[in-house]
C-alpha atoms as one frame of an Amber mdcrd trajectory, in Angstrom:
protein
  17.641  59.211 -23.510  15.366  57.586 -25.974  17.548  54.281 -25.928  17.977
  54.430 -22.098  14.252  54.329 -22.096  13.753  51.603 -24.598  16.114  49.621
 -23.065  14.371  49.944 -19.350  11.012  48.777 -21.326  12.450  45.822 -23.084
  14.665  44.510 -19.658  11.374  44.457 -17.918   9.630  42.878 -21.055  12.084
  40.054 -20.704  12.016  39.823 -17.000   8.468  39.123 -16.644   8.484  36.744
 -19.861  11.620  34.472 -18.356   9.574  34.078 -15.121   6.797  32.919 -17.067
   9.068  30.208 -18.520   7.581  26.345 -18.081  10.890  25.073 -17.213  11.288
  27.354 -14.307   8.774  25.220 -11.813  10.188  25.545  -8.753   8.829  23.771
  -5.747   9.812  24.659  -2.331   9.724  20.609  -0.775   8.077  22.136   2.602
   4.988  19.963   3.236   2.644  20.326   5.628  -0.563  18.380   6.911  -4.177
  20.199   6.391  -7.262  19.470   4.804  -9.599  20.767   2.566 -12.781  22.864
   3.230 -14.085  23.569   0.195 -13.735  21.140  -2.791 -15.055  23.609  -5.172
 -11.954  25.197  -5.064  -9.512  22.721  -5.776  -8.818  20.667  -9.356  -8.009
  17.361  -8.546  -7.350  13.951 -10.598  -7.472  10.430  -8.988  -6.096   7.311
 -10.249  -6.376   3.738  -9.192  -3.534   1.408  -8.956  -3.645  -2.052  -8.303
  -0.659  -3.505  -6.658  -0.523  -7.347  -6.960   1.688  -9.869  -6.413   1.611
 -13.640  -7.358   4.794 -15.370  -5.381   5.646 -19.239  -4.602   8.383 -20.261
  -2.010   9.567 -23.769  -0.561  10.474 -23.788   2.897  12.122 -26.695   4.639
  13.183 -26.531   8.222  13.077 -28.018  11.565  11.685 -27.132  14.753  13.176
 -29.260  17.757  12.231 -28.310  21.443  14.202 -30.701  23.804  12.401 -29.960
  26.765   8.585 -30.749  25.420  10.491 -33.678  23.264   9.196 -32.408  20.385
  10.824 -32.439  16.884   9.051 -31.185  13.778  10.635 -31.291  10.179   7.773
 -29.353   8.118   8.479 -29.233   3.987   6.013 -26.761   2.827   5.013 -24.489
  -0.051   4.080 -21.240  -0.303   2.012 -19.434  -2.683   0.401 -16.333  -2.155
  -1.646 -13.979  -4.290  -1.466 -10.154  -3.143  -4.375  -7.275  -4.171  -3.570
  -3.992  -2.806  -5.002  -1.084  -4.658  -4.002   1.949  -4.108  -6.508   5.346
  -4.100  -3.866   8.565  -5.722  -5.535  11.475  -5.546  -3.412  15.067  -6.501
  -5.189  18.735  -6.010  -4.363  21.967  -7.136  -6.034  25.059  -6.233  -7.906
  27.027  -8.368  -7.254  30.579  -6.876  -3.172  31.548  -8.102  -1.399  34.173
  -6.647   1.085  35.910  -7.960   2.137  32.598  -9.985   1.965  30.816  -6.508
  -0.161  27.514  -5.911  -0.990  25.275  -3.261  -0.995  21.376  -4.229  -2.719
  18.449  -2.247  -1.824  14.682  -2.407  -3.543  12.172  -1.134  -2.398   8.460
  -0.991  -5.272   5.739   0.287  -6.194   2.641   0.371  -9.334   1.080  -1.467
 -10.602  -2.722  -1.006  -8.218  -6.091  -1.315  -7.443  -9.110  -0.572  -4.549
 -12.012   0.271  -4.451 -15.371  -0.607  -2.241 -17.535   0.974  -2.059 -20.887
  -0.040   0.232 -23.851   2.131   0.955 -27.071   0.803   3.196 -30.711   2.046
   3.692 -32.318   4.377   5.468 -32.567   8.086   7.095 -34.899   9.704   7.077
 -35.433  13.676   8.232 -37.102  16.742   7.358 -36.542  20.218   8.309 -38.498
  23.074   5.293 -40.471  23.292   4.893 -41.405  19.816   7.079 -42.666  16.499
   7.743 -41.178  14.070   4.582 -39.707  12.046   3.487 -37.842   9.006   1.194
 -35.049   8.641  -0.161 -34.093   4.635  -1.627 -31.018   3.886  -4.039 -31.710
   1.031  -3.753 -29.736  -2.035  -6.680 -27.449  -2.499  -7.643 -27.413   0.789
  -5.271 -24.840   2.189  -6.147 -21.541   0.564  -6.434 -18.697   2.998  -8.272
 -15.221   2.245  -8.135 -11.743   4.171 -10.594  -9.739   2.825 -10.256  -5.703
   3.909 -11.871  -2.232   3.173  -8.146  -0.712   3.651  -4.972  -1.492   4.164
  -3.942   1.988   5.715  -4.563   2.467   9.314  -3.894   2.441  13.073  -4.605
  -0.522  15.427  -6.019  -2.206  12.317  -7.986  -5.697  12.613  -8.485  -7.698
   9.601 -10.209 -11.008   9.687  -8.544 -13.631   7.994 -10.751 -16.571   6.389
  -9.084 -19.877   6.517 -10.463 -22.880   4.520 -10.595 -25.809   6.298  -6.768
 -27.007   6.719  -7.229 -30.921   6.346  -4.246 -33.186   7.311  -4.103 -36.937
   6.896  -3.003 -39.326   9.213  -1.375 -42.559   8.016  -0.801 -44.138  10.722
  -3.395 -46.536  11.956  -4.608 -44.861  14.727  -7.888 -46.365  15.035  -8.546
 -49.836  13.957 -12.131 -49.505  13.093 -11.104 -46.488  10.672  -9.842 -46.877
   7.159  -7.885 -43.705   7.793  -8.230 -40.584  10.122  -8.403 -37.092   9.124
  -8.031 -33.772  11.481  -9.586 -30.413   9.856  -8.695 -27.433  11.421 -10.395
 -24.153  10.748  -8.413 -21.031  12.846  -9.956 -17.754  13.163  -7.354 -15.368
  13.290  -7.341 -11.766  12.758  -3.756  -9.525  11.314  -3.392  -6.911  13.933
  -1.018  -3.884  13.932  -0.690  -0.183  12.109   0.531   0.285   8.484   1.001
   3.277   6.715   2.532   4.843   3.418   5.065   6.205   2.505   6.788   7.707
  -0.300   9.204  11.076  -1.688   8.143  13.553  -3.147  10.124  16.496  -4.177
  13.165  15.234  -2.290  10.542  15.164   0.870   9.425  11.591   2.544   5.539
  11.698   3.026   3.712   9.113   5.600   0.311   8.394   5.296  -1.424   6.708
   8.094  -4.772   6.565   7.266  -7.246   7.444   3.848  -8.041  10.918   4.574
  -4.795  12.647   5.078  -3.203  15.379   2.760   0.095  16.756   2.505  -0.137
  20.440   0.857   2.544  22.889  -0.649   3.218  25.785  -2.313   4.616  25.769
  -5.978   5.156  27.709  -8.638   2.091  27.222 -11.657   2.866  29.376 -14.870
   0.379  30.743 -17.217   1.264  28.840 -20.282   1.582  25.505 -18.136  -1.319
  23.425 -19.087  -0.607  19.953 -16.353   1.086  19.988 -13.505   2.797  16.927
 -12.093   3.353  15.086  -9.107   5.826  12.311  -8.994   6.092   9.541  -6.055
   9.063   7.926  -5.531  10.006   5.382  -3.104   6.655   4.096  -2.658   6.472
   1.553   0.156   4.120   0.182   2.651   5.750   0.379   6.652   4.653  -2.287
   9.327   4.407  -1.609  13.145   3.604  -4.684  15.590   2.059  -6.251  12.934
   0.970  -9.827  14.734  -1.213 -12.509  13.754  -3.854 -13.224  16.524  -6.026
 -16.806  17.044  -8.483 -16.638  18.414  -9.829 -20.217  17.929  -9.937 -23.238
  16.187 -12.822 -25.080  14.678 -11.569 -28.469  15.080 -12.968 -31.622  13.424
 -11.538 -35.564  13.454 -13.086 -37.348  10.542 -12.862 -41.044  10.667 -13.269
 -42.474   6.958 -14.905 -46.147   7.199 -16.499 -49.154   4.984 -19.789 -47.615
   6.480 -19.179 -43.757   5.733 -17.397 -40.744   7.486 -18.160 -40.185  11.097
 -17.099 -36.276  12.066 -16.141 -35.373  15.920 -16.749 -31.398  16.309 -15.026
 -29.216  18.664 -13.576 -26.312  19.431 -10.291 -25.007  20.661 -10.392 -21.249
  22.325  -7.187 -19.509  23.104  -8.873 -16.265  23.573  -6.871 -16.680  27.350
  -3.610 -18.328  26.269  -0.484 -16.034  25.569   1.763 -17.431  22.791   4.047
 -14.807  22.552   6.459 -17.206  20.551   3.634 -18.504  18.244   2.428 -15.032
  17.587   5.753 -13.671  16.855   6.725 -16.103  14.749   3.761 -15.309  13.012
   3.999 -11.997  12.587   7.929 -12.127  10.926   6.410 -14.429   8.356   3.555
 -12.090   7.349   5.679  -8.973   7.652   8.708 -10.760   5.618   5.556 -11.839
   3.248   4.601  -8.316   2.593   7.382  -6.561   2.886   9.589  -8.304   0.603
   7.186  -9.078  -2.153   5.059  -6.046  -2.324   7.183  -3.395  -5.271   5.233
  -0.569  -5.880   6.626   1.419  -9.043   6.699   4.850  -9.399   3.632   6.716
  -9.628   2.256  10.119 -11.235   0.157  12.408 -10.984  -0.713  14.769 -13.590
  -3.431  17.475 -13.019  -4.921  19.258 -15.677  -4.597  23.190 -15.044  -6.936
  24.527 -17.387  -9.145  26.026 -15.031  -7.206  28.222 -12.697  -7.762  31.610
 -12.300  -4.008  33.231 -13.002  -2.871  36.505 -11.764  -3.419  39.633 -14.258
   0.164  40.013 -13.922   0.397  37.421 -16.634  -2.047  39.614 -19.053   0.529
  42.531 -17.672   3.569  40.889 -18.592   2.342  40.550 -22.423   1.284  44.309
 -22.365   4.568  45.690 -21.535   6.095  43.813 -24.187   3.841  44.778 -26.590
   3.797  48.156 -25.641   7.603  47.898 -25.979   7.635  46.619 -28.878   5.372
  49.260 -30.278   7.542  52.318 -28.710  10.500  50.821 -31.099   8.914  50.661
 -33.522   7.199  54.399 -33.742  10.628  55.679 -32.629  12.346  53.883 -35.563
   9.997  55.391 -37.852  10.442  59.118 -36.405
């Protein structure tokens, strides 16, 4: 009887110590959208990363429309310069149950920035006109999109162009030593992106900064971080079009006497270029979509200041008292 007792003591010493065990964190990869009422009862860590990418291309193709006699042979170069950091915020709550948690993660995104940068020169022929050369001068090309986030619905983000400045060569005007056209466009990137990314075998979308995806896991007492690992991390583009609006417009003519500058502007707020506007959106989405690789992240959260269950003060009493049982039975 005395060892049929012991025994019982011990088994349940070594039940409640094995589910105590750090490698035993199980999660249960059932997400669910909430939000959080009370900060006060959550840890949480943040961390920033900065996605960037720096990426040159040459392009060199032709554009012939037969019925507007138009042929266009552009050779141009790409550079662009990518700044998309990223907001990663992971929560725990404070209050465990019964070794059972609820974790938060939060994916947003904080200000950036493009640069795109076009360079060469294109060659043209129209029905009414020879053959004729358009340069792009170096320097003078660089385009900036400056945005507060780069997560969201029916998002608008304004897109600074520098002045694009293109040389003429041909003698166009004979009082002119040469003829310049500068065109400024004020265009806008239009559409809805979100985030994405697994974790715990689960893909997560995030369509905006404030969302949270929580779930229940397993925290044990003797656990002191908890972490969160995103995989797959990727940004997802929906009718993501380039819009223009206008274009500032100026034809410089350079002379022995100085520059004279013609002003004016070109408004297409009622013209539908559905080809233009396509095209444009395949090269921004093929821009960020095949050069943006976001690595891995983690999330560690530092557990220290849970409250845990007193079944973890229990499970150490039982083995104690076990232990001490064998040992005054040994002795009688």
């Amino acid at each position: 009887m005395k060892t049929k007792e012991l025994s019982l003591v011990m088994i349940l010493g070594l039940m409640l110590l094995l589910s105590f065990h750090p490698n035993s964190q199980i999660s249960n990869a059932n997400w669910e959208q909430g939000e959080i009422e009370n900060i006060e009862d959550w840890i949480y860590t943040s961390k920033l990363v900065n996605v960037s990418q720096d990426y040159k291309i040459k392009l060199f193709f032709s554009y012939v429309n037969e019925t507007l006699g138009i042929e266009l042979y552009p050779n141009l170069s790409f550079h662009t310069d990518m700044n998309f950091p990223l907001n990663l915020t992971g929560y725990l709550s404070k209050k465990i149950k019964k070794e059972e948690a609820q974790i938060g993660i939060q994916v947003g995104s904080n200000k950036g920035n493009i640069t795109l940068g076009i360079n060469g020169s294109i060659i043209g022929i129209t029905s009414i006109t020879d053959t004729f050369i358009i340069n792009i001068q170096e320097g003078e090309s660089s385009t900036i999109a400056n945005f507060d986030a780069f997560i969201g619905e029916n998002l608008s983000i304004p897109i600074d162009f520098n002045p694009l400045t293109f040389s003429l060569d041909d003698d166009i005007i004979e009082e002119a030593d040469s003829v310049s056209l500068s065109l400024t466009p004020n265009v806008n990137l239009e559409g809805s992106i979100s985030l994405s990314a697994k974790v715990d075998g689960q893909k997560l979308t995030w369509k905006n900064n404030d969302e949270i995806f929580f779930e229940d896991v397993e925290v044990l007492k003797n656990m002191s971080i908890y972490d969160i690992e995103l995989t797959e991390v990727e940004f997802n583009f929906e009718d993501v079009i380039l819009i223009t609006e206008s274009i500032d417009a100026a034809i410089i003519l350079h002379t022995a006497i100085g520059d004279i500058k013609y002003n004016f502007d070109v408004n297409f707020e009622d013209v539908e270029w559905e080809e233009g506007a396509e095209l444009g959106g395949e090269f921004i989405f093929f821009i960020l979509d095949t050069l943006l690789n976001i690595e891995d992240q983690q999330i560690a959260i530092l557990i220290d200041e849970a409250s845990f269950p007193f079944s973890s003060v229990l499970a150490l009493l039982v083995i104690f008292t076990g232990f001490l049982v064998f040992k005054r039975r040994k002795r009688s």
